[in-house]
C-alpha positions in Angstrom: 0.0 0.0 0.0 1.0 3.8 -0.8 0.5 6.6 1.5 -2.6 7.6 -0.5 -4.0 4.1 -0.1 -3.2 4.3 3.7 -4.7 8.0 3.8 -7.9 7.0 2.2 -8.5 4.0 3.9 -8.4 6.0 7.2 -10.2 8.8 5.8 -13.3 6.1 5.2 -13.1 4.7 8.3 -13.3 8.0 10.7 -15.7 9.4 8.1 -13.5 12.0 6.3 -13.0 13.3 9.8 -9.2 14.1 11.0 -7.8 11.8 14.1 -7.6 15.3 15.6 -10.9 16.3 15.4 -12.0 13.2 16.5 -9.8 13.6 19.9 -11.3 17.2 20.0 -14.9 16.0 20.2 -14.2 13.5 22.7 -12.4 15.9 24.6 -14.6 18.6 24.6 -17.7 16.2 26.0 -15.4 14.8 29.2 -14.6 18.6 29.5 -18.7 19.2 29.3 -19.7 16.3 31.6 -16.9 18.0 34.3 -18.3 21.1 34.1 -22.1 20.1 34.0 -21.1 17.8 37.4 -19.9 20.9 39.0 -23.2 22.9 37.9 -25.5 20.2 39.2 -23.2 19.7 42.6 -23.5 23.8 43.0 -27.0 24.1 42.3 -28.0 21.1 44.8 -25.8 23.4 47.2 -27.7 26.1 46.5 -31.0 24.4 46.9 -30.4 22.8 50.0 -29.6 26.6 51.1 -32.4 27.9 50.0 -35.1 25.7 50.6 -33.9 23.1 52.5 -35.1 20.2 49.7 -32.8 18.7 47.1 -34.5 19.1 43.4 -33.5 15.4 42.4 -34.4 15.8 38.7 -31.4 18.3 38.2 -29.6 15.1 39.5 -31.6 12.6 37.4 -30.5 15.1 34.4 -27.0 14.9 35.2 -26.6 11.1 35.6 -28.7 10.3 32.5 -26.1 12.3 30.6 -23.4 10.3 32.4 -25.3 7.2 31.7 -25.8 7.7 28.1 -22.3 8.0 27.3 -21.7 4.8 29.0 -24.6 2.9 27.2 -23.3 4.1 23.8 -19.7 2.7 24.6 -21.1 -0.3 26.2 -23.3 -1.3 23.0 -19.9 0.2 20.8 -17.5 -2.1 22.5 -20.0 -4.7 24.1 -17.0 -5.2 26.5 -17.7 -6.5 30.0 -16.5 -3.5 31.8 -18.6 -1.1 29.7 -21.2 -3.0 30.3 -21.0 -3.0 33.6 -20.2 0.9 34.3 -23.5 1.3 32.0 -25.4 -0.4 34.4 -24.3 0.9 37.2 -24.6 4.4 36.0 -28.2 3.6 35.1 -29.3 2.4 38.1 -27.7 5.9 39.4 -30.0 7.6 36.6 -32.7 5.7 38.1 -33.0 6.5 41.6 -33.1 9.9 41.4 -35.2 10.1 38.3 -37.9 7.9 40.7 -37.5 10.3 43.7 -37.9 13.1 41.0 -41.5 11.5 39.9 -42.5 10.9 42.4 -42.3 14.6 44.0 -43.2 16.0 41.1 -46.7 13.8 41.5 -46.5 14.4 45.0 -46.5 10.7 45.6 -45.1 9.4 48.6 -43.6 6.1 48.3 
């Protein structure tokens, strides 16, 4: 194989999208989680402040985020690991996303 051959065949397989761009995009949505983790864990500071309650769907937002990524690796790489962080991280979506329903209904479990 030539360079050309070696260039193409990568371009097809990352989608005519650069290694480096690639890297930038995963990058940038660690960096996002980070930063949306220290938003949630601020404004659950705040609440508890203010009102004394913690609004558990700004947490149920959060870890669905988290768990999403996790799913989409874990059904990529359908490795053991993946699959277990997934669930783990969903069952940690799920909690809070119950608690969230059910005060939002006013139901008390």
């Amino acid at each position: 194989m030539n360079k050309e051959e070696i260039l193409a065949k990568s371009r097809q397989e990352n989608k005519n999208r650069d290694i480096a761009e690639i890297d930038q995009f995963k990058s940038a949505a660690r960096f996002a989680l980070i930063i949306s983790m220290a938003f949630t864990a601020l404004w659950t500071m705040l609440s508890i402040i203010a009102t004394q309650r913690v609004n558990y769907a700004v947490i149920a937002v959060e870890f669905c985020m988290s768990f999403s990524m996790w799913l989409y690796r874990a059904i990529k790489s359908k490795k053991a690991s993946d699959i277990l962080l997934a669930a783990v991280s969903g069952l940690t979506f799920l909690i809070p996303a119950f608690i969230g329903i059910c005060e939002l209904f006013n139901i008390k479990p």
